[in-house]
N, C-alpha and C positions, 0 to 999 in steps of 0.2 A: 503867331497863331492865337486865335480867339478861345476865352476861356467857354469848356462848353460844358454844360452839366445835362446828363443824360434822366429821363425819366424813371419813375418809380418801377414800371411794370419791365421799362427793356433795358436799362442800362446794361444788366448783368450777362445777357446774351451779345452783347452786342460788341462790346469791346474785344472780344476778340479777330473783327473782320474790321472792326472800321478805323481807320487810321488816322482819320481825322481828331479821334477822341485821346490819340493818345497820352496826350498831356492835358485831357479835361480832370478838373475837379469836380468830385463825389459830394455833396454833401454827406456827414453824419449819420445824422437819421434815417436817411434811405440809403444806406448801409446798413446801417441796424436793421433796416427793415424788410430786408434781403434774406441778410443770413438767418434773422428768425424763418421768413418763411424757407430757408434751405434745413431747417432742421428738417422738411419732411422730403428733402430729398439726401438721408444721409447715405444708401445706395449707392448712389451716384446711377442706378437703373431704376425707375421710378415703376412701383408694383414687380418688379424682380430682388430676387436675396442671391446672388449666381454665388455659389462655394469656390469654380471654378472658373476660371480665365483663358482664354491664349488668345494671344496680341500677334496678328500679323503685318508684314511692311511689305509693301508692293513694289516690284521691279518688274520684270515682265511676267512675274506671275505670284500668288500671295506664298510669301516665307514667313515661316515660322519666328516671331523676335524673341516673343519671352512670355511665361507662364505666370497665373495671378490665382494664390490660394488665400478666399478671404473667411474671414470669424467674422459672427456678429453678435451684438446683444439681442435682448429679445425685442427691441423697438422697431429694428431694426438699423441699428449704428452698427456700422464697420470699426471692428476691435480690433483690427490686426489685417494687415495683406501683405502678405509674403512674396516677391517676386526671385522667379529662377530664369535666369538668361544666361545658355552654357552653366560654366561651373560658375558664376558670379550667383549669390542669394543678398538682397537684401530686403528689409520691411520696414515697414508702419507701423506704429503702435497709436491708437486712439481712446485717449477718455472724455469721459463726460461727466457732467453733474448734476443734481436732480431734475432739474426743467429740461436737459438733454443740451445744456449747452456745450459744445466743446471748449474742455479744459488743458488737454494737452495734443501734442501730435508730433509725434518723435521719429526721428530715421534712426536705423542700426544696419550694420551691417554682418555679415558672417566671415568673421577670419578662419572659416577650417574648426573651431571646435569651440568657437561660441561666440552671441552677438556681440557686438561693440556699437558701442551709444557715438553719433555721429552730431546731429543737431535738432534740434525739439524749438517747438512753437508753444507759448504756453498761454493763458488768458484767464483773467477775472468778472466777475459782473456782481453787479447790486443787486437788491431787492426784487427789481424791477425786469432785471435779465438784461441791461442794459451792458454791452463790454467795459469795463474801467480802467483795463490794462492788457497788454498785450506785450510778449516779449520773446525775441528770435536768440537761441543761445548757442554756443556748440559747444562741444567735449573736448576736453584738454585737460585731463587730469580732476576734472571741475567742470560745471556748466559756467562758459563765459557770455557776460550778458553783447551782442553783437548790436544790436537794432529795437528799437520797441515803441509802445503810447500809450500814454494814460491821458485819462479822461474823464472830470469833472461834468458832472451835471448839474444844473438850476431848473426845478418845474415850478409849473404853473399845473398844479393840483393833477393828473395822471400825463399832459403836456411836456413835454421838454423845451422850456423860455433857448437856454442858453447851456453850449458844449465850450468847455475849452480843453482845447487839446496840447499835451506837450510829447517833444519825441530826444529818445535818450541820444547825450552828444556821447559819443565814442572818443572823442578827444580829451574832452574836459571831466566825464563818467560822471554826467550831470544828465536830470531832467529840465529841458530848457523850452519853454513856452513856445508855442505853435501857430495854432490856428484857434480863433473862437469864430463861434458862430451862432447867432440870435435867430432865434423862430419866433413868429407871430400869427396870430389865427383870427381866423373872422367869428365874432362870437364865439360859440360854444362848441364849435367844429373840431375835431378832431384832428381835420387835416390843414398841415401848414399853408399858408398864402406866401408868405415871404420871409428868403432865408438873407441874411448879411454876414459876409467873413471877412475876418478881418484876420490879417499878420502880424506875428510880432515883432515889429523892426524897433531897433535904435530904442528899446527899452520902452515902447509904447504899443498900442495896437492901432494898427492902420487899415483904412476901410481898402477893399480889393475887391469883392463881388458881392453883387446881388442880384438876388433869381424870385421872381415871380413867378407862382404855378396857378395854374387856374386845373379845375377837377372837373372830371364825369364821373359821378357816384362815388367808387374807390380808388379809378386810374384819374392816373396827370394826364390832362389832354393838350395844355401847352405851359412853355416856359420862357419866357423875356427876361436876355439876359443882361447885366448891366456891369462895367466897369468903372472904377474912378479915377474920373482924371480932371484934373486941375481944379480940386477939391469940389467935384460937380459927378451924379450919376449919371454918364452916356451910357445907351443903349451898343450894345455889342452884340448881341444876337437872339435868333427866336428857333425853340425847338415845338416843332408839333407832333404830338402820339396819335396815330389813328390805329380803330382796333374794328375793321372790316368784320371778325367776326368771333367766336370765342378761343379758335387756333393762331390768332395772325394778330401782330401788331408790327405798324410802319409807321418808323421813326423819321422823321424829314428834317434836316437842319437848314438851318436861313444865315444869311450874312444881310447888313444894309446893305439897299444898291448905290447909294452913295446919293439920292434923289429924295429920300424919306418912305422909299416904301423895301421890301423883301426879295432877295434872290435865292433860292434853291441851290444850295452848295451839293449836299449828299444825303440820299435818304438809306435804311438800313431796316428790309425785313423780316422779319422773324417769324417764322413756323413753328406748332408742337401739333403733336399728334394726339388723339383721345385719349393715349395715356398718360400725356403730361411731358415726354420725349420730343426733345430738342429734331425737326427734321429738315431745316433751313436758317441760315444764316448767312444774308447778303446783303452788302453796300454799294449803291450804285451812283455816282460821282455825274454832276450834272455840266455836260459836256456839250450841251446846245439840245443833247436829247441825254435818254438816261443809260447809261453808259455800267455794265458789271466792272466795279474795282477791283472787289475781292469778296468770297465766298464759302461755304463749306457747307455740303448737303449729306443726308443721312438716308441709308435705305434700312428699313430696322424689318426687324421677321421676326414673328411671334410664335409661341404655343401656348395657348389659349392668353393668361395675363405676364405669361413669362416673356419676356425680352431672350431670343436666343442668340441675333447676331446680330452686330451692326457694322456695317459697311460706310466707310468715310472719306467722301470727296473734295475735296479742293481745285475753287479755281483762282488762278491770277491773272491780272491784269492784261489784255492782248494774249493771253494764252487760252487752255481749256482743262474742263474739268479731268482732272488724274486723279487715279485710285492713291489712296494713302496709307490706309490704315481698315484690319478687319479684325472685329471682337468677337469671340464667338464665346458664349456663355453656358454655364452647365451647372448642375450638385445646385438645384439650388432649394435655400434653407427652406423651413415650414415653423414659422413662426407664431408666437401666441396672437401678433395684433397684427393688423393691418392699417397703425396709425401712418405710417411712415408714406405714404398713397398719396398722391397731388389729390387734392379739392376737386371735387367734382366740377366740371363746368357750370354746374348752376348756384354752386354755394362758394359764398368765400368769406373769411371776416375779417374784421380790421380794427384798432390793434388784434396780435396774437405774437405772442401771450397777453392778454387781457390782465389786468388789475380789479375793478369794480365794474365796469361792463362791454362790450364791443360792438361794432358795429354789424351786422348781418345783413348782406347784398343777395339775394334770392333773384337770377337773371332769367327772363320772360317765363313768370310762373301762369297756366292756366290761371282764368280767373275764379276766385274760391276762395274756401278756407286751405291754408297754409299751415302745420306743425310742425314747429321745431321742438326736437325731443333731444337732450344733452345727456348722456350716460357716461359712468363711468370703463376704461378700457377692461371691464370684467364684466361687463354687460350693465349694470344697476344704474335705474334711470334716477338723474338727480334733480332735472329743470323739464318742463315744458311748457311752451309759448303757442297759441294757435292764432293766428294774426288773417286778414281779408287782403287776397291780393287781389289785383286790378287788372291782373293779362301782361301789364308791363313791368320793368324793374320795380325791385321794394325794398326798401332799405328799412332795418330793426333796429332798435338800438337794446340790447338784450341786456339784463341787468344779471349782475354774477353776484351782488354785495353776500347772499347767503349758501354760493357757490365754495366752498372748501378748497384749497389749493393743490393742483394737480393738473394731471392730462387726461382729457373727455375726448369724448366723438361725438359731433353737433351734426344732424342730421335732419334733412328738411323733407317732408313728403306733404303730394298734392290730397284734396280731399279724397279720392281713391285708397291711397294709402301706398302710390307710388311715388319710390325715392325723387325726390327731383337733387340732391346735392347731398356731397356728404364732407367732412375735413375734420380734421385735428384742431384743436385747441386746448390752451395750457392757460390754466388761474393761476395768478401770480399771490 
């Protein structure tokens, strides 16, 4: 199987339907660059806080499986989700740290008259909010360390040159060298052109992939991917992103046709809805025509910005779609912020968390004056930027140097003085 690395915008929706990716490698930094922007989905219901839960399983009609009582902080992070199924209870425990990273994530269970610590996920980061370690433990008397990875960084001035990664041997109860991996940028760019990983075999590092990304604005539009063999870069595959519109991205993977040009293996769409809510996920396997592999669709119902229920279908392969699963949401909180909210479709930034400045994509603004106004989550305005857009994309590059470190709400309005985007962002 060909090594396949998934794009910035869809990787993370995607892998759960497509099977072809199974054993693709992730680069790093869009990993990183994931989970930051998942801080603003700590929810897990993007614009809902539900206090309550019930999880149904479908047979020939919805049953009842099991109950989810959740706490949260005031960001909106899930502090705790208690689940009751029959007389079985157990939960989650979740912390965080100042930029809202998560720093732990524990299972316990309830024996009759108090929790018991089962196994915790725990994690570090630098200055930068970058992860540096990561470690999977369970309880036994003691937390035993099971699985883990640290992670070494080199920049180039707010950049990441080079990661190397090591992951704990459980035999040896050693940190033993991994994966490195070298990024390099065209000029002054922000965003990588070409990443190289290399293994650590036989006490050396050994070249194994390289991925070339080409960009549209802030998404990866394509990826050429490249193996090594017999000390020479062969081309091994091409992925292409296409983003129809601000709800939909379709991912297309290629193989050579053995001629010097591309075959269409399997492409994998993705849907969200104006809330930012995941409501399609499908790979379709190219069969002489395009062919559903696998699949899973969402019917969601609102009251006003709350998410009340979602309904969750699955299809396979030569089969059709069956009900699976239904969530039906309630109790839900009233919180100080509304950081926690996906990005409006017309604003997004990039980095975030930001160090000394980021980049600001404003998507088909009227043509005008444009303000960006940065406040702090208690309302106090700390930046504003008014810049001339042109009717099509505009891209900022906003300077934070005398920006003080914390979480703002960056917010763009046309010369009216209506919202065109709004999102979260965190000074580093």
């Amino acid at each position: 199987m060909k090594k396949i690395v998934l794009s910035l915008v869809a990787f993370a929706m995607l892998f759960t339907t497509n099977a072809l990716a199974q054993n693709a490698y992730i680069p790093h930094l869009i990993k990183e660059m994931q989970r930051k922007n998942d801080i603003q989905l700590k929810s897990g219901v993007v614009g809902s806080y539900p206090r309550h839960t019930e999880e149904f399983n479908w047979t020939t009609a919805w049953v009842l499986f099991r109950t989810l009582e959740t706490s949260y902080t005031s960001f909106g992070e899930a502090s705790a989700i208690e689940y009751t199924q029959g007389s079985n209870k157990t939960r989650r425990l979740f912390s965080y740290d100042a930029q809202h990273n998560g720093t732990e994530h524990k299972y316990q269970n309830w024996n009759g008259t108090a929790w018991v610590d089962v196994e915790r996920w725990t994690s570090t980061y630098n200055a930068s909010g970058y992860e540096t370690e990561t470690r999977h433990e369970t309880w036994n008397g003691a937390w035993v360390l099971q699985d883990g990875t640290q992670n070494t960084y080199t920049m180039d001035g707010n950049r990441i040159s080079v990661v190397t990664m090591k992951e704990w041997n459980m035999m040896t109860q050693t940190w033993d060298n991994s994966l490195r991996e070298t990024y390099t940028y065209s000029g002054t760019s922000i965003y990588f052109g070409t990443i190289i990983v290399e293994k650590w075999e036989v006490n050396q590092w050994v070249n194994q992939t390289k991925v070339e990304y080409s960009w549209t604005g802030d998404k990866v539009s394509t990826s050429i991917m490249y193996d090594w063999t017999n000390n020479v870069w062969v081309v091994s595959g091409k992925i292409v992103n296409e983003y129809p519109d601000n709800l939909t991205t379709v991912m297309t993977i290629f193989t050579d046709d053995g001629s010097g040009g591309w075959m269409a293996v399997s492409r994998t769409t993705s849907t969200v809805d104006s809330h930012g809510n995941a409501t399609l996920q499908q790979t379709e396997m190219n069969m002489g025509t395009w062919t559903i592999f696998a699949a899973i669709r969402y019917t969601l119902t609102y009251d006003g910005n709350n998410l009340t229920q979602r309904i969750t279908e699955t299809f396979t392969f030569g089969g059709n779609w069956t009900n699976t699963k239904k969530e039906v949401f309630s109790n839900f909180a009233s919180l100080s912020t509304d950081i926690t909210l996906m990005p409006d479709i017309g604003l997004t930034v990039f980095p975030n968390p930001a160090v000394s400045e980021t980049m600001v994509r404003i998507s088909q603004p009227n043509p005008g004056q444009v303000t960006l106004t940065l406040t702090s989550i208690t309302g106090q305005k700390v930046l504003e930027e008014t810049i001339t857009a042109t009717g099509s994309d505009v891209n900022f590059q906003l300077n934070l140097s005398k920006v003080g470190r914390g979480s703002y709400i960056l917010v763009a309005r046309d010369k009216q003085g209506v919202s065109i985007g709004k999102t979260h962002l965190i000074k580093e």
